[in-house]
Structures are given as C-alpha cells and as structure tokens.
N, C-alpha and C positions, 0 to 999 in steps of 0.2 A: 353740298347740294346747291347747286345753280336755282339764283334766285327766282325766276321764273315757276319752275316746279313747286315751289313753297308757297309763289303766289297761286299758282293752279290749286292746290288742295283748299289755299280758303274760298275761291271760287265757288268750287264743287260744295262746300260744304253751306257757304250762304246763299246760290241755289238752289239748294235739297236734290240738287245731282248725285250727292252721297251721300248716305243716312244708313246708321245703324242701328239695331234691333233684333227682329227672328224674322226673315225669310227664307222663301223655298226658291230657289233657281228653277229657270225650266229643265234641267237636269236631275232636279228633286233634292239636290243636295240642301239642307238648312245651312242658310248663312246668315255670320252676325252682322253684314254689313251689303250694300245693295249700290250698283250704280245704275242711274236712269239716267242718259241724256236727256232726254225727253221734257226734263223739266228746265233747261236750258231755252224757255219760251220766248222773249222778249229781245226788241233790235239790238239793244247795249248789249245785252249777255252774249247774244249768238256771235257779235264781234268780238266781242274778249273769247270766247271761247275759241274763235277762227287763229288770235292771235296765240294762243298757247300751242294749237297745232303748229303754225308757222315757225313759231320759237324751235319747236323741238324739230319740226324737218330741218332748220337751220344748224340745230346746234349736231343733230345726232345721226342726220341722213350724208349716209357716207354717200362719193361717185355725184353721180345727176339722175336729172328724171325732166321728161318733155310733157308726163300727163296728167295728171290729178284722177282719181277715179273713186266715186263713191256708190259704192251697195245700198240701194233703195230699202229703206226709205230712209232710215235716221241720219244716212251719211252724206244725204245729198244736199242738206242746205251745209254743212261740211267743208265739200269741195267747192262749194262756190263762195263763203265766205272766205275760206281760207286764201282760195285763188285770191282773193280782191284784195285781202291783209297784204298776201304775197307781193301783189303789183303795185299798193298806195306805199307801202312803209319798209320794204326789200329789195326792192329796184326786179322783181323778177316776175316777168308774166310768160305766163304757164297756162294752157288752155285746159279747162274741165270736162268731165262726163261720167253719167250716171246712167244707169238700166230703168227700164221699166219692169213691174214684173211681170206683167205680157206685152206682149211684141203686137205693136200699131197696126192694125190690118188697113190703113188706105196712108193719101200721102204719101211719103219717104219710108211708112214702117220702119221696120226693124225694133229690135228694144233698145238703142242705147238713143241720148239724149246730149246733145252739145258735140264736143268733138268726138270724134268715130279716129281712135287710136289706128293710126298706120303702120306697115309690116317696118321692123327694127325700133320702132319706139318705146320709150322705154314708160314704165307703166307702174308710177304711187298710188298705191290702196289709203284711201281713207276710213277707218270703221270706229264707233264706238268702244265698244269691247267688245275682244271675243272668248266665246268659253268652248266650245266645241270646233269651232273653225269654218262651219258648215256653209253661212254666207260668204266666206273667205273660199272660196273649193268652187262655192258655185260664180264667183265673178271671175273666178281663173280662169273657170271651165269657160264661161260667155265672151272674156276676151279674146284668149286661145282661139276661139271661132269666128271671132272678126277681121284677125289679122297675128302674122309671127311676132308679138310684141314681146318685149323684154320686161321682165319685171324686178320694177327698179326697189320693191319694197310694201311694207306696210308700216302705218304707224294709226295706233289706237290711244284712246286716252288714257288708259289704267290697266298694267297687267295683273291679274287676280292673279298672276304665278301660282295658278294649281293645276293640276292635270288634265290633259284633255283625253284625248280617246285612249292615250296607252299610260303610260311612265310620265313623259317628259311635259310641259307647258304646252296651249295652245297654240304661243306665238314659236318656242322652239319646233314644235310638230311643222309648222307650216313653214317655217324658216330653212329646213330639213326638205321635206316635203317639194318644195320649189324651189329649190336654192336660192332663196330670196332673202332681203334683209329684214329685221322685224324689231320694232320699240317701241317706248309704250311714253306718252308725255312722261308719265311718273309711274312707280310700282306700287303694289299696296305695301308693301314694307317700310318704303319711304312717305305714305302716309301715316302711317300707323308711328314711324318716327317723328315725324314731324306736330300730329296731335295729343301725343303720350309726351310731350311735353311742354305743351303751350293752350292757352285759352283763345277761342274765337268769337269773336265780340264778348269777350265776358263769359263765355261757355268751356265748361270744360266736357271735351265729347267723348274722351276717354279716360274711365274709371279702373280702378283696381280688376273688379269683376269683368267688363268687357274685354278688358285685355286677354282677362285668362279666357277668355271663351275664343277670340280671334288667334291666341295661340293655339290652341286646342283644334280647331276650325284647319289652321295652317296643316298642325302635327299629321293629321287626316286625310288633308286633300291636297296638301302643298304639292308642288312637281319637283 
C-alpha cells in the first residue's frame, strides 16, 4: 500500500473524518462506521486533505484532465485547494469550477462558478463519497449542458465498496454508467487493514467485536 494512503486513514481518523460506532446512512442502512468531510474544518487540515486528493490524481488518474469540478457544496473548497496543491507542489495548473445550487438571476448568471468547461474538455469530478451516485448524475447532467465536455473521471476520498442502486458499487455504477474512470484515495478495506492492525496515537480503533460487525456490515451490503 503506497505510503500516502496509510497517511490518509490517520488523517481521517485524527480529524474525526472517520469514526465508528452505530449510524444510519441517509439510505437507512445502519453503519458501523461514518465518513464526514465536514469535519475537515481548519486551514492546515483542508491543505493536507487537498494534498491526498492530488497524490491520488497523481498516482491513479490514468490519460489527462484540463478541469477540476466540484459538486456544491462539500466539494468546492476541494477543487480549489487541490487546484493550488496541484500548481505549488506538482508543476500542474489546472483551472477549477463548481455549481451553485441555483443559478444567479443577475450579472453573468448561470450556476457554475470559476471556469465554465468548454466543448472537448476534459472534465475531473471532485466528491467526498458517494453512496447512491445522485450528486454524481446530477453534475453530469449540468455539465453535459454547458458544453460537449469529456469526462476525464472521478475521484472521491473512501469507497464504502457497497452497493449502490443495483448489484455493483456506486463508483463501478457510474464508471459503467458514463464510461468514465472512477477511484477512491483509499477503500474501506484498506482502512480496515490498515487499523486492524496498528494503534493511532495510542488508540486502538479496531476491536475484536467491531470487526465482526464491519464484516457482517460488508457480508450485506458489500458490492
């Protein structure tokens, strides 16, 4: 496992980005473990976390990409930190943009924000995670109507590798779906390796019993 990834999960995990316990997904499913970007608040963190995405566009984004695009809202300070990791510490600038979720009635309107993708450009999704795909469908769909853009991919932070609408994973559905490329910084598998056998600061986050619940969790909903 490329070092990078191994530093991402202790990231996630010392700032309560990822915490396990008993939640309900907004799909209703009970899960033994939860990720919130959200809690990625602060100017250091939101930079490391821009650098993790950049790592994994670097390491795992096949072909090129001219765009950066992030789904409002959790994905837009996203694309623009990553953009700026991209340009100080990559040698690669790459112009951003993100939607509104309504469209500007005076000014320039429209809903997108920063660069407005042109026809043959090719077009990276930024998102948190996805489980259902839904805001994933709907920035294709608002692309697709600004211009013939190519889509060069997506990449999210953690694939829960469970089912989305049908059979297969949210990121295969949509990989499928669009003929697009799809990866995840890291998977939960490769977390759940990585904490099933090591202490973070002194902690150990994974127990006998948690495991069996997160496998059990898998056996059910895994894709």
């Amino acid at each position: 496992m490329q070092t990078y990834k191994r530093q991402f999960i202790e990231f996630l995990i010392r700032t309560g980005a990822l915490t396990f316990g008993d939640f309900e997904t907004k799909s209703g499913r009970r899960t033994p473990y939860f990720i919130n970007l959200g809690n990625v608040r602060r100017g250091p963190q939101i930079l490391e976390l821009a650098r993790f995405y950049a790592a994994a566009i670097c390491d795992q984004v096949p072909g090129g990409y001219d765009v950066l695009f992030g789904p409002a809202y959790k994905a837009i300070p996203l694309v623009c930190t990553t953009a700026l990791i991209l340009a100080s510490e990559h040698g690669v600038d790459v112009p951003f943009s993100f939607d509104r979720k309504e469209a500007k009635d005076h000014g320039e309107g429209g809903r997108l924000v920063g660069h407005v993708p042109a026809e043959g450009e090719r077009v990276l999704i930024l998102e948190d995670v996805t489980t259902a795909g839904t805001s994933i469908r709907q920035a294709v769909a608002l692309l697709s109507d600004t211009a013939r853009i190519e889509l060069a991919g997506l990449v999210v932070a953690i694939d829960r590798m469970e089912r989305g609408l049908g059979e297969k994973s949210a990121l295969c559905e949509l990989a499928e779906e669009f003929s697009m490329f799809t990866c995840a910084i890291v998977t939960i598998d490769e977390v759940v390796e990585v904490l099933a056998s090591r202490e973070i600061d002194g902690r150990a986050l994974l127990d006998g019993e948690l495991l069996e619940r997160i496998r059990r969790y898998r056996a059910q909903y895994g894709a």
